[in-house]
N, CA, C, O and CB atoms as a CASP TS submission, in Angstrom:
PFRMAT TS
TARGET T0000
AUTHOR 0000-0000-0000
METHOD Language model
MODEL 1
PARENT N/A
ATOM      1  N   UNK     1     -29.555  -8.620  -2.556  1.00  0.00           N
ATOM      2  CA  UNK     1     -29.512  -7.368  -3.318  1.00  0.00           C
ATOM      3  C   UNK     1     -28.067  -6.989  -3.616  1.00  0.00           C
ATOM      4  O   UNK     1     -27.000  -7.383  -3.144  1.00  0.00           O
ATOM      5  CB  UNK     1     -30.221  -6.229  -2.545  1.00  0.00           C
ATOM      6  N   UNK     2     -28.297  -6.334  -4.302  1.00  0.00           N
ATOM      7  CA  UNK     2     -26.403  -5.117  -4.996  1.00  0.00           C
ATOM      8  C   UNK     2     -25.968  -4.989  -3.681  1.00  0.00           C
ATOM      9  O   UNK     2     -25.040  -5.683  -3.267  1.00  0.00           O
ATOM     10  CB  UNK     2     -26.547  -2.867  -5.933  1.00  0.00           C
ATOM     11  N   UNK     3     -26.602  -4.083  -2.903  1.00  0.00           N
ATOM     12  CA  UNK     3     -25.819  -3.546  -1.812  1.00  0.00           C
ATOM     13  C   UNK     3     -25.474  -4.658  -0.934  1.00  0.00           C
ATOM     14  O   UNK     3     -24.406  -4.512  -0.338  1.00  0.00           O
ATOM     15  CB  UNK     3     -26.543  -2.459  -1.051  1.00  0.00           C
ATOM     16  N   UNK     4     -25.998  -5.534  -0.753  1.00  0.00           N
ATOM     17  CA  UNK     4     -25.664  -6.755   0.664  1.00  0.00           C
ATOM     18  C   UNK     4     -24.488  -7.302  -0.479  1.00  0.00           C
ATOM     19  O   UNK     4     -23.288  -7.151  -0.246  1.00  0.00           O
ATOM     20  CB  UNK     4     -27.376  -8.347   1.356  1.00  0.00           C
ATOM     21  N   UNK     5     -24.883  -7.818  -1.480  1.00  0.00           N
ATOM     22  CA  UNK     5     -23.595  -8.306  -1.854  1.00  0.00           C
ATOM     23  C   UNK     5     -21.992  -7.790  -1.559  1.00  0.00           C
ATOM     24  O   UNK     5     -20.937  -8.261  -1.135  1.00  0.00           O
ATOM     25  CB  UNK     5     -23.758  -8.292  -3.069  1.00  0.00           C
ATOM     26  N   UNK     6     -22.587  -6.374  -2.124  1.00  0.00           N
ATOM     27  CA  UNK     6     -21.285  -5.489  -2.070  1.00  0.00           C
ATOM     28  C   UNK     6     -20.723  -5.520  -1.086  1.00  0.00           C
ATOM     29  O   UNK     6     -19.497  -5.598  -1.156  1.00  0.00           O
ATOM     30  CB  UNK     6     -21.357  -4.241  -2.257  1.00  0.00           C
ATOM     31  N   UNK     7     -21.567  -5.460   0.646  1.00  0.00           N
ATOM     32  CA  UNK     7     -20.987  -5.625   2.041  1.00  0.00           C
ATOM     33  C   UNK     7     -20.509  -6.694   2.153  1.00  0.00           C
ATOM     34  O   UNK     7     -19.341  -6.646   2.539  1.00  0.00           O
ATOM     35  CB  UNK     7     -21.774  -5.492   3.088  1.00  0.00           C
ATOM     36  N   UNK     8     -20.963  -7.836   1.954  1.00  0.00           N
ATOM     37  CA  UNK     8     -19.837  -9.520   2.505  1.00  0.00           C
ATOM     38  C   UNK     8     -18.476  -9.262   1.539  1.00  0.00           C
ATOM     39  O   UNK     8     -17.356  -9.597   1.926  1.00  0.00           O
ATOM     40  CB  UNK     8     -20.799 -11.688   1.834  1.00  0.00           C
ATOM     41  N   UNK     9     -18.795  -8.420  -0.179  1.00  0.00           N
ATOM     42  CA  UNK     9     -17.295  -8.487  -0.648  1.00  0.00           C
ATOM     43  C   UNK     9     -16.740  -7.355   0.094  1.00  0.00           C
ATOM     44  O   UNK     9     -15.524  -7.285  -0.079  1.00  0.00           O
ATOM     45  CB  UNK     9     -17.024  -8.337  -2.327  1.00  0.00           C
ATOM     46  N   UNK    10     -17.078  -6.700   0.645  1.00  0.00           N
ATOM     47  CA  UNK    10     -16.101  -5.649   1.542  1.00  0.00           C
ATOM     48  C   UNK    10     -15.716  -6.220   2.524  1.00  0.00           C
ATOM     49  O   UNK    10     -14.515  -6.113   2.773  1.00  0.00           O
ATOM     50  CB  UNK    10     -16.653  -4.385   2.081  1.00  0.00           C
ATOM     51  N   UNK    11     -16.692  -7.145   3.572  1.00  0.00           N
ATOM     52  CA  UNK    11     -15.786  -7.393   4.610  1.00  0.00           C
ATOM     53  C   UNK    11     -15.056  -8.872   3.884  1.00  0.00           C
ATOM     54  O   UNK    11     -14.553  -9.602   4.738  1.00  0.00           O
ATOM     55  CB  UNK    11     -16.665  -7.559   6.266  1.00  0.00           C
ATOM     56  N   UNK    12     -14.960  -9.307   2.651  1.00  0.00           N
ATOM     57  CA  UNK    12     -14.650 -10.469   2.767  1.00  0.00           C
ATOM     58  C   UNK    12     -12.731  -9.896   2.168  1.00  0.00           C
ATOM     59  O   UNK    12     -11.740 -10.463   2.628  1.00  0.00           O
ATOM     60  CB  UNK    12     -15.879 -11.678   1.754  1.00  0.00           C
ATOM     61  N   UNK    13     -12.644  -8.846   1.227  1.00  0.00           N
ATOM     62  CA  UNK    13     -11.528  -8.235   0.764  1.00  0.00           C
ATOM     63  C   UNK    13     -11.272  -7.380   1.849  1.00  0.00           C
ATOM     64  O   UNK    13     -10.073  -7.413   2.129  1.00  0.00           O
ATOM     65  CB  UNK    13     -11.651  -7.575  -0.549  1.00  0.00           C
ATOM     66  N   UNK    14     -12.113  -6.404   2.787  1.00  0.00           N
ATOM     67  CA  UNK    14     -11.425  -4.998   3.201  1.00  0.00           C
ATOM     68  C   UNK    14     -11.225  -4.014   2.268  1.00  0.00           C
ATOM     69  O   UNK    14     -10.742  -2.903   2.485  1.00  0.00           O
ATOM     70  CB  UNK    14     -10.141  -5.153   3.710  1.00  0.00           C
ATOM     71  N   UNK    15     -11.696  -4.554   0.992  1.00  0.00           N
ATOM     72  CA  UNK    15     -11.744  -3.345  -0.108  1.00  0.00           C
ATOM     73  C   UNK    15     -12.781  -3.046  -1.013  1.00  0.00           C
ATOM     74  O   UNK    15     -13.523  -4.017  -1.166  1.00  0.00           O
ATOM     75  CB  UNK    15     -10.765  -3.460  -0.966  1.00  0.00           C
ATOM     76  N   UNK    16     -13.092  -2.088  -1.646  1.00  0.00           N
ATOM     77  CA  UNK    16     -13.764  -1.474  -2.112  1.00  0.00           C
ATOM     78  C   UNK    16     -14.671  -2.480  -3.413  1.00  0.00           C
ATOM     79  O   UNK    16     -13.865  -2.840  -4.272  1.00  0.00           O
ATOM     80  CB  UNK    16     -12.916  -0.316  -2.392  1.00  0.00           C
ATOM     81  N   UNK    17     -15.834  -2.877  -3.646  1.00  0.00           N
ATOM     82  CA  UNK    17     -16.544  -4.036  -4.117  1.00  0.00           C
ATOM     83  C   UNK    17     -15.753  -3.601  -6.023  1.00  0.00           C
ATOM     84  O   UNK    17     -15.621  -4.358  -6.985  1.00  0.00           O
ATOM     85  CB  UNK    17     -18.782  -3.923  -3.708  1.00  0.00           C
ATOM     86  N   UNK    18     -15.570  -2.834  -5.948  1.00  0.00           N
ATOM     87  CA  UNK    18     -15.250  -1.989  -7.372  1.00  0.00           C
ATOM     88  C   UNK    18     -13.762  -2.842  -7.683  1.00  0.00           C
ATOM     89  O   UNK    18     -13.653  -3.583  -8.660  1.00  0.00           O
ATOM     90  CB  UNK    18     -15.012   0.129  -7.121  1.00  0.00           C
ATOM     91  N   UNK    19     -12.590  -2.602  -6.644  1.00  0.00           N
ATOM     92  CA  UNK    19     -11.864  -3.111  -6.886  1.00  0.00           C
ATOM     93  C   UNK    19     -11.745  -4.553  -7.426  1.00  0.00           C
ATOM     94  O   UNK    19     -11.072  -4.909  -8.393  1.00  0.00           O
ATOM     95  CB  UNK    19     -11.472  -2.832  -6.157  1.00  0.00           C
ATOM     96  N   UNK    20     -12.711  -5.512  -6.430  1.00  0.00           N
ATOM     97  CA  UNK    20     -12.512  -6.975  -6.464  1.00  0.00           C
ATOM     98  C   UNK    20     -13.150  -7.453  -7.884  1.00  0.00           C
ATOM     99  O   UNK    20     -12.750  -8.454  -8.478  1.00  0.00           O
ATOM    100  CB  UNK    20     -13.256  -7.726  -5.116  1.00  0.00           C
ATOM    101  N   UNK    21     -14.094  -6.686  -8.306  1.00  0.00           N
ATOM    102  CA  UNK    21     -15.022  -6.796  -9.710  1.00  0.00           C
ATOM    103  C   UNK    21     -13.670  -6.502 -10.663  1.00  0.00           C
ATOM    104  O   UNK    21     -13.580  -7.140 -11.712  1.00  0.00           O
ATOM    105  CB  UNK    21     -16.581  -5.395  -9.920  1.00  0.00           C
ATOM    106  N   UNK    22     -12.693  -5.610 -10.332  1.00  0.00           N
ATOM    107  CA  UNK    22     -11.819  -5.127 -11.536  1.00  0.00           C
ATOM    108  C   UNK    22     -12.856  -4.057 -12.236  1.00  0.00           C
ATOM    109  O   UNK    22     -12.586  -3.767 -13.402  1.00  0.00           O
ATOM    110  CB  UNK    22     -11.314  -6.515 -12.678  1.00  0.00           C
ATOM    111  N   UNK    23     -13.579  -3.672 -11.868  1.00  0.00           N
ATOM    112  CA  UNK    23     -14.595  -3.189 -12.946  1.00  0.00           C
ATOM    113  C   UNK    23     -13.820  -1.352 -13.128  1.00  0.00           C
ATOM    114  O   UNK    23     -14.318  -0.547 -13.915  1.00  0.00           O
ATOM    115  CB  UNK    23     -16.693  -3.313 -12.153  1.00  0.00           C
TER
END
């Protein structure tokens, strides 16, 4: 899902899933 994704890119950056998208 959106949200699990969003958690491995948080712990995988430490930052915010928004940032790493550039979006």
């Amino acid at each position: 899902s959106v949200i699990e994704l969003g958690k491995m890119i948080l712990q995988e950056t430490g930052k915010n899933p928004v940032t790493h998208y550039g979006a």
